[in-house]
Legacy VTK file of the C-alpha trace (Angstrom):
# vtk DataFile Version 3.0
C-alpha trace
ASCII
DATASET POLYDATA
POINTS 236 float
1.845 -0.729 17.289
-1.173 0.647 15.386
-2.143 -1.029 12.290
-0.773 1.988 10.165
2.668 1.836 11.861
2.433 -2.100 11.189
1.242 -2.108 7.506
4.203 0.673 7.010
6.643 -1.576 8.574
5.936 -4.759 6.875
6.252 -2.396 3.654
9.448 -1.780 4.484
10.702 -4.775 5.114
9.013 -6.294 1.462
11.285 -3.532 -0.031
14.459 -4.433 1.291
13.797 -8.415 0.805
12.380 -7.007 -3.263
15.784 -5.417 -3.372
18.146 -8.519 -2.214
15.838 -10.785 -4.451
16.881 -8.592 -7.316
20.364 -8.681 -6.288
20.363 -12.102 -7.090
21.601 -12.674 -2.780
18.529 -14.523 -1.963
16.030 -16.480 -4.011
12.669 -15.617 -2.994
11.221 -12.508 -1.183
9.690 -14.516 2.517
7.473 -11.186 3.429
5.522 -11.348 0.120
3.418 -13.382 1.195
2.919 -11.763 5.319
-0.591 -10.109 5.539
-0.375 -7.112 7.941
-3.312 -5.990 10.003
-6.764 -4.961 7.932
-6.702 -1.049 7.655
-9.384 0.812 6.266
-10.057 4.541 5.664
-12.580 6.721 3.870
-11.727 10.231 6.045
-8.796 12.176 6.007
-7.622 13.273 9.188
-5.696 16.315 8.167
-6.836 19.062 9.544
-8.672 21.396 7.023
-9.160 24.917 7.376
-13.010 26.795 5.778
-12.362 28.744 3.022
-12.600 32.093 4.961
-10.325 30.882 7.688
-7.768 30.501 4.974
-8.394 33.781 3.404
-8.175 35.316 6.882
-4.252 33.840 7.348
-3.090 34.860 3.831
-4.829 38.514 4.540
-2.865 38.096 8.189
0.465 38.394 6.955
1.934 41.273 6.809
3.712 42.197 3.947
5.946 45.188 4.952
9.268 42.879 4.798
10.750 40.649 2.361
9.676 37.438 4.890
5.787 38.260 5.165
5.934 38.181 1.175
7.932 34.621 1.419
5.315 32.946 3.599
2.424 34.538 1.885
3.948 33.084 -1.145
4.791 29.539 0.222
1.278 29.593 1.980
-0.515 30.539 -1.560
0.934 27.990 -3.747
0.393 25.015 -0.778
-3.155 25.954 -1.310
-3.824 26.709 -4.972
-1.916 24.198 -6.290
-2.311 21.434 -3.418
1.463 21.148 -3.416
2.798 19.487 -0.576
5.487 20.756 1.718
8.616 18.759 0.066
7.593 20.391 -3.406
7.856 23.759 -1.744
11.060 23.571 -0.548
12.816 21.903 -3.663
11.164 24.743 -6.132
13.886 26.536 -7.874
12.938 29.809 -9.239
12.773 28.256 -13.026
9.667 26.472 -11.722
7.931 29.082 -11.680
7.823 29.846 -15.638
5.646 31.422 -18.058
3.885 29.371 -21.165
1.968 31.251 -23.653
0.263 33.792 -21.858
-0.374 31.995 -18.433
2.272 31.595 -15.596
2.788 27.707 -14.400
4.183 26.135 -11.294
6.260 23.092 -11.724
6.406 20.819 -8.635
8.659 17.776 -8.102
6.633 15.733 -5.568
7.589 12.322 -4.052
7.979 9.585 -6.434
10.255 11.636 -8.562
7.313 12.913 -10.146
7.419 16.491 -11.873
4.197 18.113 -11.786
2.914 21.123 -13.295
0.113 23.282 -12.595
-1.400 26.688 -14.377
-0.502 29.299 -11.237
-3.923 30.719 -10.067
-3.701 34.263 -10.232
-3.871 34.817 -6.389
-0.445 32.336 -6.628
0.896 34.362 -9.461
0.421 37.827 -7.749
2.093 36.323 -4.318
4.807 34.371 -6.110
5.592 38.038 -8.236
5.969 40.379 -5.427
8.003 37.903 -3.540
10.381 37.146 -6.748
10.854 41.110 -6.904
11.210 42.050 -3.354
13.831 39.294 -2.901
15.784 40.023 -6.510
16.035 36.243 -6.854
13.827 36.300 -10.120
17.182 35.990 -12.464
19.127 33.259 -10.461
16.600 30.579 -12.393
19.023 27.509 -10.390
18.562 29.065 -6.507
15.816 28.231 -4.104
12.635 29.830 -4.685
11.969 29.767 -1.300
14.795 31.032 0.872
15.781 30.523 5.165
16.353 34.153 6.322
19.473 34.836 9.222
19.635 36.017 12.659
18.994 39.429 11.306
15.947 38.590 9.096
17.988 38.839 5.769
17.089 36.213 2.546
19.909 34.020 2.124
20.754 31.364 -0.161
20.061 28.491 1.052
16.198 26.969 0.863
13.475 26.463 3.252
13.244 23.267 4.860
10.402 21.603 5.593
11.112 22.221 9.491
11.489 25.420 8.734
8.286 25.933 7.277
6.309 23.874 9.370
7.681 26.032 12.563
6.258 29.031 9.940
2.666 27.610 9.442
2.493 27.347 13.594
3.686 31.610 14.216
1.142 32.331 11.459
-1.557 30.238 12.729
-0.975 31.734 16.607
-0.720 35.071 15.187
-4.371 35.141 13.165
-5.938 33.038 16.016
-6.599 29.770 14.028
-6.010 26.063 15.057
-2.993 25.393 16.601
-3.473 21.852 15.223
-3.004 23.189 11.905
0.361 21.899 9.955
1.316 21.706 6.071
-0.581 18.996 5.255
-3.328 21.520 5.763
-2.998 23.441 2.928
-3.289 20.658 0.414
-6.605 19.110 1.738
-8.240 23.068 2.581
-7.313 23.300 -1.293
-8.970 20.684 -2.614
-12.449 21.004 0.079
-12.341 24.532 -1.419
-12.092 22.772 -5.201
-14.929 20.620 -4.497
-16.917 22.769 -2.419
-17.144 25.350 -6.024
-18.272 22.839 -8.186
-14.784 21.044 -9.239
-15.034 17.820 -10.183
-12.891 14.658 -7.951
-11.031 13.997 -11.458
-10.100 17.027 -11.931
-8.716 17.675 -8.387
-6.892 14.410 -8.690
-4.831 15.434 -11.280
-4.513 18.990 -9.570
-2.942 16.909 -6.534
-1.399 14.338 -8.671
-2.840 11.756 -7.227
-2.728 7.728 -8.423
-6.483 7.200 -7.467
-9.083 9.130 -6.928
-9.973 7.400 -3.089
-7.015 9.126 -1.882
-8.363 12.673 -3.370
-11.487 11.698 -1.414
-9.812 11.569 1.725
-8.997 14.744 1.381
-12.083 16.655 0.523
-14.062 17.136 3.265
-17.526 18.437 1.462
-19.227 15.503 2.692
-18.754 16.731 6.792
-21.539 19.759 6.150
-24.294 17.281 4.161
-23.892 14.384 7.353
-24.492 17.273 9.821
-27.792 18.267 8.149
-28.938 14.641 7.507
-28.585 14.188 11.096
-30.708 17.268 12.428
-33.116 15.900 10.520
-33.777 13.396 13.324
-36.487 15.450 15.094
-36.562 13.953 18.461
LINES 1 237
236 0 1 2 3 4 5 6 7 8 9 10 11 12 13 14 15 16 17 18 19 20 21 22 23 24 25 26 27 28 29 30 31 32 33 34 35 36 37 38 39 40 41 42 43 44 45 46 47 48 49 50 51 52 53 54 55 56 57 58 59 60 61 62 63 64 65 66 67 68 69 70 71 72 73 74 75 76 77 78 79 80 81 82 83 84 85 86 87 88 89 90 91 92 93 94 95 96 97 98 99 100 101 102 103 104 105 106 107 108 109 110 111 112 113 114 115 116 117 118 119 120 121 122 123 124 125 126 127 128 129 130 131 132 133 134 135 136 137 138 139 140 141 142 143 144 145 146 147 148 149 150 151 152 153 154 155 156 157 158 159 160 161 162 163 164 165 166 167 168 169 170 171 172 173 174 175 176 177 178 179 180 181 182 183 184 185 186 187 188 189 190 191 192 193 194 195 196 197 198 199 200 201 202 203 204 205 206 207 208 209 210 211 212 213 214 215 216 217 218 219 220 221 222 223 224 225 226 227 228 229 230 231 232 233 234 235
C-alpha cells in the first residue's frame, strides 16, 4: 500500500488497541510503539481553481430556479468560508444567524468542532436569496441545504455529501472547468485567493480552523506562480 494508506492504517489500529487499554481488557497498547513508513508533504494536492475560474462557475449558474440558487449558495460558502463539504451538509438554517450588525456562518466540522465565521457579503447575498426562494428561512431546525425530487422540488431532507459532490462535477462540465475538480476544491481556491490578497497564514488558519498552520500551507498554493518565475530566470 502507499505510505499514506499505511500510516492511516496503523492509526487505526493504535485507536482501537487506545480504546481496549482504556477498557481495562488489555494492559498495554502493542502498536504504540510500530513506526509506519516516513511520509512527508509540503504541497497540497487538491486541485485549486484561479480566482477568475471560480468567479466564472458562481457567475455560471443560473439562477432562474430554486436549485441554481442552492448550489450557488453551497458553492459560495465552500469558498468564503473554507468550509468543507461535511459542514455544508449538516448546516441547519439557525447557522446561518445574525450578530450585531454582521451575518455569521456557524460550521460544525470534524472533530466535533463548531466553527464560526463572519459571512462575506458575496456568502450573505447567495445564502439570502436561497433562504427566500426556498421559504426555509423560519424552520431554524431543517437543513439549510436541501436534496430536490424527481421533479426538481426542495424537500426536506439535506444534501449529502454524494449529492453535492455529483453537483460540483454538472457545474464544472457545464462552465468548461476541470473535470478533476471536487469539494475539496473550494476550501484550498479559498484560502490561495486569501493569501494571494495580502491575508496573512494565521489568519487563514483560523478561517479554516486549522490545528497548525503547515496544514494551511498545504493548501495555499501562492508559492506555484513565484517557482515558475524563479525558474525562467535560467536563461539558457
Amino acid at each position: 500500500m502507499a505510505a499514506p494508506t499505511v500510516k492511516q492504517h496503523l492509526a487505526a489500529i493504535r485507536m482501537l488497541f487506545d480504546f481496549l487499554v482504556t477498557g481495562q481488557i488489555i494492559p498495554m497498547n502493542p502498536a504504540a510503539s510500530v513506526r509506519g513508513p516516513k511520509y512527508v508533504v509540503k504541497r497540497g494536492k487538491t486541485p485549486v481553481l484561479t480566482a477568475d475560474q471560480a468567479r466564472l462557475l458562481l457567475d455560471s449558474i443560473k439562477t432562474d430556479s430554486i436549485v441554481g440558487l442552492r448550489d450557488r449558495a453551497i458553492i459560495g460558502v465552500m469558498v468564503y468560508t473554507f468550509g468543507r463539504v461535511s459542514a455544508m451538509v449538516h448546516m441547519r438554517t439557525d447557522d446561518y444567524f445574525q450578530n450585531g450588525k454582521r451575518w455569521w456562518i456557524r460550521l460544525h466540522e470534524k472533530g466535533g468542532k463548531r466553527h464560526e465565521v463572519p459571512a462575506h457579503h458575496n456568502a450573505e447575498a447567495y445564502l439570502d436569496a436561497y433562504l427566500e426562494a426556498a421559504g426555509s428561512r423560519d424552520d431554524k431546525k431543517s437543513p439549510i441545504f436541501r436534496s430536490v425530487d424527481k421533479q426538481r422540488r426542495i424537500t426536506a431532507n439535506a444534501m449529502t455529501r454524494t449529492d453535492v459532490l455529483r453537483m460540483v462535477k454538472r457545474r464544472a462540465l457545464e462552465a468548461a472547468l476541470p473535470s478533476s475538480m471536487c469539494c475539496h476544491t473550494f476550501r484550498a481556491t479559498g484560502i490561495t485567493a486569501y493569501l494571494e490578497n495580502g491575508g496573512t497564514i494565521e489568519n487563514a488558519q483560523a478561517i479554516a480552523a486549522h490545528e497548525s498552520p503547515r496544514t494551511t500551507k498545504l493548501y495555499g498554493r501562492t508559492g506555484d506562480e513565484i517557482t515558475l518565475d524563479e525558474v525562467e530566470r535560467i536563461g539558457i
